[in-house]
C-alpha positions, 0 to 999 in steps of 0.5 A, spaced: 584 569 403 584 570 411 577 570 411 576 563 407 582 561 412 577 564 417 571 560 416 574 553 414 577 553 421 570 554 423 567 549 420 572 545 422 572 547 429 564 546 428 565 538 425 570 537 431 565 538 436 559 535 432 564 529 431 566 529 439 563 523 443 556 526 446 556 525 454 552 518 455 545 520 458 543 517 465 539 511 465 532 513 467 531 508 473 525 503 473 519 505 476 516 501 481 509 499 483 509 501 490 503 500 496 503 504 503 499 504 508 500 506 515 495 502 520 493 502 528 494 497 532 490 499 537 483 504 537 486 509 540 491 511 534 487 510 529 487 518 528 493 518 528 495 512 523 489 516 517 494 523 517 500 518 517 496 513 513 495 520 507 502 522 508 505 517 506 500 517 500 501 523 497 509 523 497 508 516 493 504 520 488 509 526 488 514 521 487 516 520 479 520 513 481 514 510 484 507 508 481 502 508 487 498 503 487 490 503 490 489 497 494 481 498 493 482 498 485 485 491 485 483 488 491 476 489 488 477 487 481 472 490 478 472 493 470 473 499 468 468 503 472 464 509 469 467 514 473 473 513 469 470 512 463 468 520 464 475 521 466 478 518 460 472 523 456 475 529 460 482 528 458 481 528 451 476 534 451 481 538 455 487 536 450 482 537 444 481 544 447 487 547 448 490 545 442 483 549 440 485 555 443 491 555 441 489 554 433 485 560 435 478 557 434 476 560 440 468 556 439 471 550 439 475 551 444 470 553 449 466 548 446 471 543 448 473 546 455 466 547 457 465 539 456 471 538 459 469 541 465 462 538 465 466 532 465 471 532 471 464 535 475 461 528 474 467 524 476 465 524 483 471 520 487 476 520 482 477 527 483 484 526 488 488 532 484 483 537 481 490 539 477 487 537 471 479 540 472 484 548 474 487 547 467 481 546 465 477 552 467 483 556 466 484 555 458 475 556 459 476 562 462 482 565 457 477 563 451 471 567 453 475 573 455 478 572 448 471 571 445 469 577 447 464 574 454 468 578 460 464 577 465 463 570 463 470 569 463 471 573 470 465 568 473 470 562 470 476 565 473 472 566 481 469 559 480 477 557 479 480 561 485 475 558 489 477 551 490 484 554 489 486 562 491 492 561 489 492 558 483 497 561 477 496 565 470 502 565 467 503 566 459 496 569 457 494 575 454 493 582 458 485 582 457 485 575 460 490 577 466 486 584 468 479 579 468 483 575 472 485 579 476 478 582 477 475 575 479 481 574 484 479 582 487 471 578 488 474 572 491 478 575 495 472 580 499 468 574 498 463 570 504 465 564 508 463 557 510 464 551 513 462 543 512 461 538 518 464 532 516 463 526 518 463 519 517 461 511 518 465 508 521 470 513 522 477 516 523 477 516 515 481 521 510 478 527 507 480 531 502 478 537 500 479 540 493 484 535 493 487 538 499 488 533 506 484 537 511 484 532 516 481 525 519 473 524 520 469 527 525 472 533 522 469 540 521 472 544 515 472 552 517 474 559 512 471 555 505 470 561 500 462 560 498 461 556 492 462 549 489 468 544 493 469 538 492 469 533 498 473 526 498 473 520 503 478 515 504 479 509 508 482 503 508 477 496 505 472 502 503 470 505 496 472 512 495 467 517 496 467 524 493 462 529 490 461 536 489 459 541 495 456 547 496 459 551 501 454 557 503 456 564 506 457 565 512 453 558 513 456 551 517 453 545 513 453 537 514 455 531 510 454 525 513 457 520 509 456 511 510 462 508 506 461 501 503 465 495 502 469 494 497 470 487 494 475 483 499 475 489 503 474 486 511 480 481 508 484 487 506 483 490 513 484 483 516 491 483 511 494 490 514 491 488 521 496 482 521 501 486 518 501 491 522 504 486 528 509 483 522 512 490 522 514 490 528 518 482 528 524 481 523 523 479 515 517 479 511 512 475 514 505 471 511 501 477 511 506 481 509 508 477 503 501 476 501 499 483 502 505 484 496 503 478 492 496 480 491 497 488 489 502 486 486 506 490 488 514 491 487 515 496 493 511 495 501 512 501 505 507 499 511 508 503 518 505 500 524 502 506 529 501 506 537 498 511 540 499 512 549 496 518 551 499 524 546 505 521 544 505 515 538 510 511 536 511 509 528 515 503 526 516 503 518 520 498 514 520 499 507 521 491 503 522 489 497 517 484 495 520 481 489 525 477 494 522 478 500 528 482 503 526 488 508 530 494 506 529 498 512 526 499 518 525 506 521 522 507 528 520 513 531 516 517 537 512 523 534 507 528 539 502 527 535 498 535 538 506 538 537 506 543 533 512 540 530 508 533 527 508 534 521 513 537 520 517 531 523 512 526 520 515 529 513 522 527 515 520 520 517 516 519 510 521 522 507 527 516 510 522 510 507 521 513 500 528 515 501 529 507 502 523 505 497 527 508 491 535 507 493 534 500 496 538 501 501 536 505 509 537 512 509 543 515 511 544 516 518 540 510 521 543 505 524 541 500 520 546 505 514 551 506 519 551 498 519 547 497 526 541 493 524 539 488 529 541 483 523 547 485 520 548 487 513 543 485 509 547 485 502 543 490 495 535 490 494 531 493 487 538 490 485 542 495 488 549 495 493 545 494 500 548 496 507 545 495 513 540 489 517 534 487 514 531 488 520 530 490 528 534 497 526 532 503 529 533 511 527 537 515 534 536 521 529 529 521 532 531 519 539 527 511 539 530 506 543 532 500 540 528 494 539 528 489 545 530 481 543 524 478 539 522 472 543 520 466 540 512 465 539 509 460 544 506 457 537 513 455 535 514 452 541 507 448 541 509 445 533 514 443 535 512 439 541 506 436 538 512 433 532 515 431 537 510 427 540 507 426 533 514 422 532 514 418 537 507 416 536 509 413 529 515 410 531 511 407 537 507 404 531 512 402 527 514 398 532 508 394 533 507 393 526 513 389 526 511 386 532 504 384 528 508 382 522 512 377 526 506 374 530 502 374 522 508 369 521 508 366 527 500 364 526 501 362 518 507 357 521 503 354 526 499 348 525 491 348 525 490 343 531 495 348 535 492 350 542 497 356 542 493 359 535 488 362 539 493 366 544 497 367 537 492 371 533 490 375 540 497 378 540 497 379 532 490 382 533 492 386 539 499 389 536 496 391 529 491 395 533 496 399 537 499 400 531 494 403 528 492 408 533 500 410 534 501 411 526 494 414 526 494 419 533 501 420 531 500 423 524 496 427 527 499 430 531 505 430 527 501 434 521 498 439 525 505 441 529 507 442 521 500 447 521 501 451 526 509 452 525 507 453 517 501 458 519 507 462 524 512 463 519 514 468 514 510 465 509 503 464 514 498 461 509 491 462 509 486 457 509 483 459 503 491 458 501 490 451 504 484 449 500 487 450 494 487 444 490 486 440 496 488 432 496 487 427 502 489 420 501 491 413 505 498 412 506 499 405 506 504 403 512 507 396 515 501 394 520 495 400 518 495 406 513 495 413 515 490 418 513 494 425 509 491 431 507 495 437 502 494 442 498 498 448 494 500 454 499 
């Protein structure tokens, strides 16, 4: 009877905690597109913007609340090209190969793996991370060791080792893990080599077996001898990359002339102006269309100077669905120090910070509310703190911005509204005036000797009229152009030919000439 006593409580103990409220699980936050780039605003920090530039690129892809959009592949609009094609190819061999392997049907497996394989070889520039192309050569290499084919087993391992000495073999057989071992004893005694690489135009990212090496001109030293895989990368240009072989012992060349992508000089002349946006407040036109054209939820843009060893960094983060400038981070770095990539990874880890919270980091001035604009209220739809612009880091020991002057252009469109006002009520004036004297004249009898002097004054005012209004129309739209091309929203002028309209404006003694369109 106890007994039973015993498992009823347990049973109901058991139904107590299924029937309890499970704890509600937390919301995966959304995943935002996300553009970075880091430009030079002189030649002199164009090597520097490149390392900060791949910096930035490779903490947005580590990200996993952030999708990392590529300026190139939506600037140029292109299909499907065929390396993604292969790509795709890749990935559904591999996936068919390791449910192979694990099925045991170790033929097919290395017949799906070995097409894999193939595959991410051919896939030229799409080979960034060659995570996927490791997976795959190390199931290849567990499936011949298995199949009974050691050696080529070994030789699959070396081949992996080689792009990544270090690469894991964990939860596979103790054969597979002996051969492997022995490919890592062979690799580890093996020659070296090293590659020249340079390109055209220079001061381009390179990536070696989806590791950042450097920036062109760049000479590649201590590469084990075999097949490596080479990317290149800049701004506005397509995406280099093939296979290498790297001899032992040996230093070889790889010369290299980057193409244009579709729209490239535009996307450049796009970051160009952006990079002096950065240093102003808000979001201003190249900004804002950089956005709209990648379609980009997050804007991470750094503008880099460079005077001697030293080169200053001013980040800001915008939220370019509202336009909103979250955080702005500035920073001088000794670019040859042998600190500087550790103290660039604190930098890039304060933008994303501010990317993925909507809200400045912690310890800046703009956090601890001494943006230069005051508190700027919640971005990404979040509590915000902080100015929307003009703040600073002390935390790295920048200065803060001085006072931002106002551009000379607003001056000038300003002045030519004016002037263009005062031409058009001047013209106003003498159109009434030309309208009076028109009812003077239609008044007067025909025989009068005071029709002719009449007619001359109506004549005359109407002129001055027209010359007024028009001058003064002029003037005045073109005060309003400059002012719109300086302000936050800058359109170009293929923006301003967009479903163009002109037409005469008809007014009291003349009519004045407007043009328009949608920007």
């Amino acid at each position: 009877m106890s007994h039973h006593r015993a498992l009823s409580a347990a049973a109901l103990a058991i139904l107590g905690v299924a029937a309890a409220p499970a704890p509600a699980l937390a919301q995966p936050r959304e995943i935002r597109a996300t553009a970075a780039f880091a430009v030079a605003r002189d030649p002199s920090g164009q090597r520097a913007a490149t390392r900060i530039d791949a910096a930035l690129a490779q903490a947005v892809a580590k990200d996993e609340r952030l999708r990392p959009i590529q300026p190139a592949r939506v600037m140029s609009g292109d299909p499907k090209t065929r390396e993604e094609e292969t790509l795709e190819r890749a990935r559904a061999a591999l996936a068919d190969g390791r449910r192979a392997y694990d099925a045991l049907a170790l033929d097919d497996a290395i017949a799906r793996l070995g097409q894999s394989v193939s595959l991410y070889q051919q896939t030229g520039p799409l080979l960034g991370d060659l995570s996927e192309l490791q997976v795959a050569l190390t199931y290849l290499g567990a499936a011949l060791t298995l199949r009974g084919s050691a050696d080529e087993g070994e030789s699959t391992f070396v081949e992996l080792l080689t792009l990544n000495p270090g690469a894991p073999l964990e939860g596979f057989p103790p054969t597979v893990e002996r051969v492997y071992e022995r490919a890592s004893g062979r690799v580890d005694g093996a020659p070296t080599g090293s590659v020249e690489v340079y390109s055209t135009p220079p001061y381009a990212a390179v990536y070696v077996d989806g590791r950042f090496e450097g920036v062109t001109p760049l000479t590649v030293s201590d590469l084990v001898a075999g097949t490596h895989y080479v990317r290149i990368e800049k701004t506005g240009y397509t995406v280099h990359g093939a296979p290498l072989e790297v001899a032992p012992s040996q230093r070889i060349t790889s010369q290299t002339r980057l193409r244009d992508i579709k729209r490239g000089p535009e996307l450049r002349d796009l970051t160009a102006r952006a990079a002096l946006e950065v240093q102003a407040e808000g979001m201003g036109g190249a900004l804002r269309t950089l956005a709209r054209e990648l379609i980009a939820d997050v804007l991470i843009f750094v503008s880099v100077t460079q005077s001697g060893a030293d080169a200053t960094l001013t980040g800001a983060v915008f939220d370019a669905t509202t336009g909103a400038r979250v955080a702005t981070e500035r920073v001088v770095l000794g670019v040859d120090s042998a600190g500087f990539e550790r103290d660039l990874a604190q930098y890039v880890d304060r933008l994303l910070t501010a990317a993925t919270t909507g809200a400045p980091a912690a310890g800046s001035a703009q956090a601890s509310g001494g943006g230069a604009s005051g508190g700027s209220g919640g971005a990404f739809g979040l509590a915000g703190s902080g100015g929307t612009g003009g703040g600073y880091d002390s935390g790295y020991g920048a200065r803060p911005p001085p006072p931002e002057k106002t551009p000379s252009e607003v001056y000038l469109g300003w002045t030519l509204i004016g002037l263009g006002s005062a031409s058009v009520a001047t013209g106003a004036a003498f159109g009434i005036a030309a309208l009076k004297v028109h009812g003077d004249f239609r008044k007067t009898p025909q025989g009068s000797p005071d029709l002719g002097n009449i007619q001359d004054t109506g004549k005359r005012n109407a002129l001055v009229a027209d010359i007024c209004l028009i001058t003064g129309s002029v003037l005045a739209l073109g005060g309003t152009a400059i002012l719109l091309f300086s302000s936050h929203r800058e359109p170009t002028p293929q923006e301003i030919l967009q479903n163009p309209r002109a037409g005469l404006v008809p007014l009291p003694g003349g009519a004045a000439f407007a043009f328009g369109g949608d920007f």
